[in-house]
N, C-alpha and C positions, 0 to 999 in steps of 0.2 A: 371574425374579429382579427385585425391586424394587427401587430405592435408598431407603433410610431417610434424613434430615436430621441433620446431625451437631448436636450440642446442646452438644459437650463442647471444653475447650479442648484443642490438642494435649498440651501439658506433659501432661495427666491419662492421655495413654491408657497399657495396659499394655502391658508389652513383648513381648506378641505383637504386638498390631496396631500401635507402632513398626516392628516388623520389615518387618511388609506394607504398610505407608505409604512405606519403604525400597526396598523389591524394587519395588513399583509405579515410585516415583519412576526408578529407576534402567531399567527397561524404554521410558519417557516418553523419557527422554535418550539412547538407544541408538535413537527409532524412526524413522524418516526426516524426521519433522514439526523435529525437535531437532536430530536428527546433523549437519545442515550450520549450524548457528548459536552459534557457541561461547560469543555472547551470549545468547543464549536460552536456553542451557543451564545459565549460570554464573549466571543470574538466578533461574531456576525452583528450583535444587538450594539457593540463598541464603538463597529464601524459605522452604522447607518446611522447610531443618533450622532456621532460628531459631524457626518454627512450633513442631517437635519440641521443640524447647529452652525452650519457653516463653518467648522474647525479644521478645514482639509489640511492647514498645516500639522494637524496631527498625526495625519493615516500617513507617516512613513514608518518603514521598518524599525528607523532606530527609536523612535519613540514607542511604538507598539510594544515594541521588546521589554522597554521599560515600564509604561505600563500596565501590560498586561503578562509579563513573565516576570518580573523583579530583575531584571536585565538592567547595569550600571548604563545611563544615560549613557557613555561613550565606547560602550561594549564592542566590537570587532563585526559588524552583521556580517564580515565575508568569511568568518570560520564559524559564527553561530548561526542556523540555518531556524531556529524554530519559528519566526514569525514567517518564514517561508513556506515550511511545512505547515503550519496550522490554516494560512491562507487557501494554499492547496487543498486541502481536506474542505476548506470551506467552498471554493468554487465547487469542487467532485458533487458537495452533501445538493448544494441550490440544482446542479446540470441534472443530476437524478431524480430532483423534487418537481420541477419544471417538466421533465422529458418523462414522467409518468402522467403530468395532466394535471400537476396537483396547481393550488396557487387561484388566488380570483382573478375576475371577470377586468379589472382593471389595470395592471399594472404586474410589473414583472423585475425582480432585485436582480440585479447581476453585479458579477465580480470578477473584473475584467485580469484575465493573467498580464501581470507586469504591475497589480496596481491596487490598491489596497484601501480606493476610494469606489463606493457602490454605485452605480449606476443605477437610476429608475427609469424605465424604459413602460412609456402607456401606451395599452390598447385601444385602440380606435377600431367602431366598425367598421366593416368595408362599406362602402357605398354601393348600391347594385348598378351596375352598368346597364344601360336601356336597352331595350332587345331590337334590334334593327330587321325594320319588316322589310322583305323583298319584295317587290312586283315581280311578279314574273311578267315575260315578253308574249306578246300576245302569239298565238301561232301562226306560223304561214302558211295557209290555204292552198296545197299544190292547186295549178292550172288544170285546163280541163286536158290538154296535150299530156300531161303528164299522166293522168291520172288512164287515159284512155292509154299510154304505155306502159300503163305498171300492169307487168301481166305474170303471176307468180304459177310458178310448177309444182305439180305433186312430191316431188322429191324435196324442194327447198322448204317447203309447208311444215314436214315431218320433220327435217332437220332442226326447226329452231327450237321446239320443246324439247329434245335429246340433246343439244347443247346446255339449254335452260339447266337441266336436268342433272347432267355432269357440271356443272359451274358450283351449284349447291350443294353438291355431294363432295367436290375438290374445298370450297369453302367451310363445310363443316368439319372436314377434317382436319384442317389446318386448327378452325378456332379449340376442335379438341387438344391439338397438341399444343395450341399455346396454354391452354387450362394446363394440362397435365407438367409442361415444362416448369412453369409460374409455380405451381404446386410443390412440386419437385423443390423448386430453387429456395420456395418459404421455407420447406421443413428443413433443407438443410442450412439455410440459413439462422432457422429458428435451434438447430441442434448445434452448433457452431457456436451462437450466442449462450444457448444454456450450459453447454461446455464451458466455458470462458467463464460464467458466473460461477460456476460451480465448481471448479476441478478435481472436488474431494468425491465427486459422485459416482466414478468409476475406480477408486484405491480406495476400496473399502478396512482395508488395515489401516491407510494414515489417517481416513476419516475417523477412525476410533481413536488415534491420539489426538489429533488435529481438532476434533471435535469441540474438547476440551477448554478449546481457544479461540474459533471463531464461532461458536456460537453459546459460549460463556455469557454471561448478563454481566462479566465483566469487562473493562475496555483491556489490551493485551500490549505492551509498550516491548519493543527490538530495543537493546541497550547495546551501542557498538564500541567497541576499544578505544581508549584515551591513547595514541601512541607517545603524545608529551608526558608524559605519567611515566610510561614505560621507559622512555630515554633518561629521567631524572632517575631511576631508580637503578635502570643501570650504570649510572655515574658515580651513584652512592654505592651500589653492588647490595643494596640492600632492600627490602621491601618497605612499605608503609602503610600503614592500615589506613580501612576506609575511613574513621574517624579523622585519619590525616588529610585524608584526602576530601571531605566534605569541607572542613574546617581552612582547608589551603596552608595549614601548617606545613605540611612536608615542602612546600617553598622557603620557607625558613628556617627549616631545619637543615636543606641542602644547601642553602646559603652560609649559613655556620658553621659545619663544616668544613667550607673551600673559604676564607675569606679575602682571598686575591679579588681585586675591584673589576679586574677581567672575567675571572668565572662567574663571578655573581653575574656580571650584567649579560653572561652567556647562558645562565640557570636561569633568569629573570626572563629572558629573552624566548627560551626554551616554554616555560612554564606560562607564558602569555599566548602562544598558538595550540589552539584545538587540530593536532593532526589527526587523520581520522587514517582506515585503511581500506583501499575501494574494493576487495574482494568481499571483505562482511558488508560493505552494502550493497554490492549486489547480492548476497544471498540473502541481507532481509528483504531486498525488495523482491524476492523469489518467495518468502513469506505473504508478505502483503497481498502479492494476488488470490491467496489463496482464500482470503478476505473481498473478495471483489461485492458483494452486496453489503453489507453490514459498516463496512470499512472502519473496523473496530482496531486494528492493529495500526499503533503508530511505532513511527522509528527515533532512535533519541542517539545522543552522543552521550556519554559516561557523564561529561562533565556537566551537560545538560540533565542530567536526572535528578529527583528528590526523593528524599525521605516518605512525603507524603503519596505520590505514587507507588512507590514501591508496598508501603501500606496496603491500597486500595485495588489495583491494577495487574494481572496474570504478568509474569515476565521472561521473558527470552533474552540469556545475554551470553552474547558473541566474545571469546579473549577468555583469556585463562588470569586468573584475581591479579596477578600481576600486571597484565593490560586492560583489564575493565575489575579495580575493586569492589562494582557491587556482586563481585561472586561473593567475593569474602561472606556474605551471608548466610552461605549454604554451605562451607568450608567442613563444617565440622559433620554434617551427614553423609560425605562422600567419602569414599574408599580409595578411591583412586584421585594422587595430588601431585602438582607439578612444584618440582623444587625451586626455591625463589632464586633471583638472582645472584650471582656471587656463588649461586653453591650447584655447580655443574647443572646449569640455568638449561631449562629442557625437558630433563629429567621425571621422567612417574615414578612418584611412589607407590608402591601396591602397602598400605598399611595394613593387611590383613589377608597373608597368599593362602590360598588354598592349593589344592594337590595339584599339580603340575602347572600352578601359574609360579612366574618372580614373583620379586621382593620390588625390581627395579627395572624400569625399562629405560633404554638409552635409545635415543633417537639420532640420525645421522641425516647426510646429505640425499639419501636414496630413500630412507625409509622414517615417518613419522607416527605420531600419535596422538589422537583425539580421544576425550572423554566426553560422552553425551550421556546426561541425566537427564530422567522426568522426575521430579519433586513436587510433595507441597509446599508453599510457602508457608513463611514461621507462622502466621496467623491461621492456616488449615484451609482458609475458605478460597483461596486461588493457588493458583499452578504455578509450574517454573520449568524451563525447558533451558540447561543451561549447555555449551558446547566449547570446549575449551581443549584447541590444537595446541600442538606445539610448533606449528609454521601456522604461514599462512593457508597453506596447500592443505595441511593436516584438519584446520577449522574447514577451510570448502568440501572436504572429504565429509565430514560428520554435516553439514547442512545438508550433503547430499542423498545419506545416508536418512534422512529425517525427510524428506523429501519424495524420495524414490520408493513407489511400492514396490517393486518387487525385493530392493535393499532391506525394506522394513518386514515386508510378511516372511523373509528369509526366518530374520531376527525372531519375529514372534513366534513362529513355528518353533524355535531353541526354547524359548521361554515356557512353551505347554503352555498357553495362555490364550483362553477363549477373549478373555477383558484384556483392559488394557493395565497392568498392575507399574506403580511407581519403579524405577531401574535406574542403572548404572550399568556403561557399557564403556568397554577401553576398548579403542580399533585400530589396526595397526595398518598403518597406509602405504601403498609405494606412489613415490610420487619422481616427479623430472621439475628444476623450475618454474616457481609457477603453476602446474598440474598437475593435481592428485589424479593416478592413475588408479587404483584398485585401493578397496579397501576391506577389511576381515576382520571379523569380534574376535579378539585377542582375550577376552574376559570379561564376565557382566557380574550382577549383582539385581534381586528386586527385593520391592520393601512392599512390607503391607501398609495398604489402604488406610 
């Protein structure tokens, strides 16, 4: 079976092949690649029937955003990324679903990157090509001249079977070694590939936290720093709660404030960009791989997250509650806190020293500090992994530290801990701009189960 290139818009096709654009779709969404993603599924099933319907003016981002995220019709698509992201997920879910075999006999959905209109792409058999019979050429008769001088020696006689002979033996050996190379090259191709799917398979210490989270039955959301959040609140020198911050009051509170027509329309100005900070995404996307089959772990921006995810959904959040509020969540079960703005902004508290730890830790140009907690969340039935530097360097330190077995099994071996029990760890880093050099548990904390 061949795939043919579709050429035709969906609206045109007849209502048979609707019907099997329908069944196909609805197999897609039933197959394990979809089943656990109810955004993936309410995204892909969106797309194909406004396909079906002829509605292509819809499949743009800025509408998608709106209606399938509650996204203001004229929302910013170049600082909100999530119809980008979901679409990606949705190409990844179909390439895996397709490239395992799965999918009928007639047709094939695709979702072309740049574009957020489906393609139906049908199978056509091959036609067999006719088998082309040869004549062979008749032979030529040597003359009787010749034949009367073909005059062969004992020597040449015995020679042609002992070349026969080594030609066979030089042939077979070669085909062994291309067996044995071919061999060779699958398994390590084939262990290169299962590596890659797998990375947790040889860190069997992060596979016991890690575990937690990619192969939860829950989906896993990266929640990365608001830096416009951050900037407003160090203008005010003060903090805001997450209710502020859900509700987008803290805009008019910071506008009240300052009521010069300049600062407003510079807090205004401020408070409309989603700045983001590319060190935490690349260490969630240093997450994600380690999701490579399941692809259960998504990445969110602060301001993009909800109530109801955070609900439902295991959580990982990058920034310390002052650059990503949904820490505030966990605020009150952590020992270790960084002072808010305005008040020697940086700073850990050790709310509770024990013998030979501070009270306070002060962080400088050379030296930072990271707290990494495993918690449950308030509901008990999901996780929470939260990591809250005080640079930027100090947060890549603690992703790495979460990362790195030999960083982690260091760790576990302090804790006497066969499992993996709930903690609180403060690490104190040396770092150079930009790069956290070494990092060292400065002081933990575990909770029971």
């Amino acid at each position: 079976m061949g795939i043919a290139p579709n050429h035709e818009k969906a609206a045109r096709l007849n209502p048979e092949r609707v019907a099997v654009v329908k069944a196909e779709l609805g197999s897609i969404l039933k197959s394990s690649y979809f089943s656990g993603s109810k955004r993936c599924q309410d995204f892909l099933e969106f797309i194909v029937h406004q396909a079906l319907d002829g509605n292509y003016e819809y499949l743009t981002e800025r509408f998608l955003g709106a209606e399938l995220f509650g996204r203001p019709i004229n929302y910013e698509t170049g600082t909100d990324s999530i119809v980008r992201v979901r679409a990606n997920d949705v190409r990844r879910r179909l390439a895996q679903y397709y490239g395992d075999g799965q999918g009928g006999s007639q047709i094939v959905i695709e979702l072309v990157s740049g574009s957020y209109a489906p393609e139906f792409h049908w199978r056509e058999p091959k036609t067999a090509e006719p088998a082309v019979a040869s004549t062979p050429e008749p032979a030529t008769r040597p003359d009787a001249s010749s034949e009367a001088s073909a005059e062969i020696s004992p020597e040449s006689a015995s020679a042609g079977p002992t070349r026969t002979r080594r030609f066979w033996i030089l042939a077979g050996l070669i085909a062994i070694a291309l067996v044995l190379g071919c061999g060779a090259g699958w398994f390590l191709r084939e262990r290169t590939l299962d590596r890659s799917l797998h990375p947790l398979q040889n860190a069997p210490t992060l596979n016991v936290l890690w575990s937690a989270f990619v192969d939860s039955p829950h989906e896993t959301d990266v929640v990365l720093s608001d830096v416009s959040f951050q900037l407003l609140e160090d203008i005010e020198k003060r903090p805001f709660t997450l209710n502020d911050y859900l509700n987008r009051s803290y805009i008019s509170q910071a506008q009240t404030k300052n009521g010069s027509p300049e600062m407003q329309f510079v807090l205004t100005l401020i408070a409309s960009k989603n700045f983001g900070n590319s060190s935490e995404f690349r260490l969630a996307q240093r997450m994600t791989s380690l999701d490579r089959v399941n692809n259960r772990i998504r990445i969110y921006n602060a301001r993009d997250y909800s109530s109801a995810l955070a609900n439902q959904d295991n959580m990982i959040l990058i920034g310390s509650q002052y650059t990503n509020p949904w820490q505030q969540l966990f605020e009150a079960q952590l020992n270790f806190k960084e002072n808010p703005p305005g008040v020697d902004p940086g700073t850990v508290i050790n709310r509770s020293p024990r013998a030979g730890e501070r009270s306070i830790y002060s962080p400088t140009d050379a030296v930072g500090y990271c707290v990494v907690a495993y918690l449950p969340n308030p509901d008990r039935e999901t996780k929470a992994l939260l990591i809250e530097g005080t640079s930027s360097e100090a947060t890549e330190a603690g992703g790495d530290f979460l990362l790195s077995e030999d960083k982690f099994s260091a760790f576990q071996k302090i804790l006497q801990s066969t499992g993996m029990p709930y903690f609180e760890v403060l690490l104190k880093t040396a770092q150079v701009r930009g790069t956290p050099i070494t990092a060292s548990v400065e002081a933990y904390r575990t909770y029971l189960r």
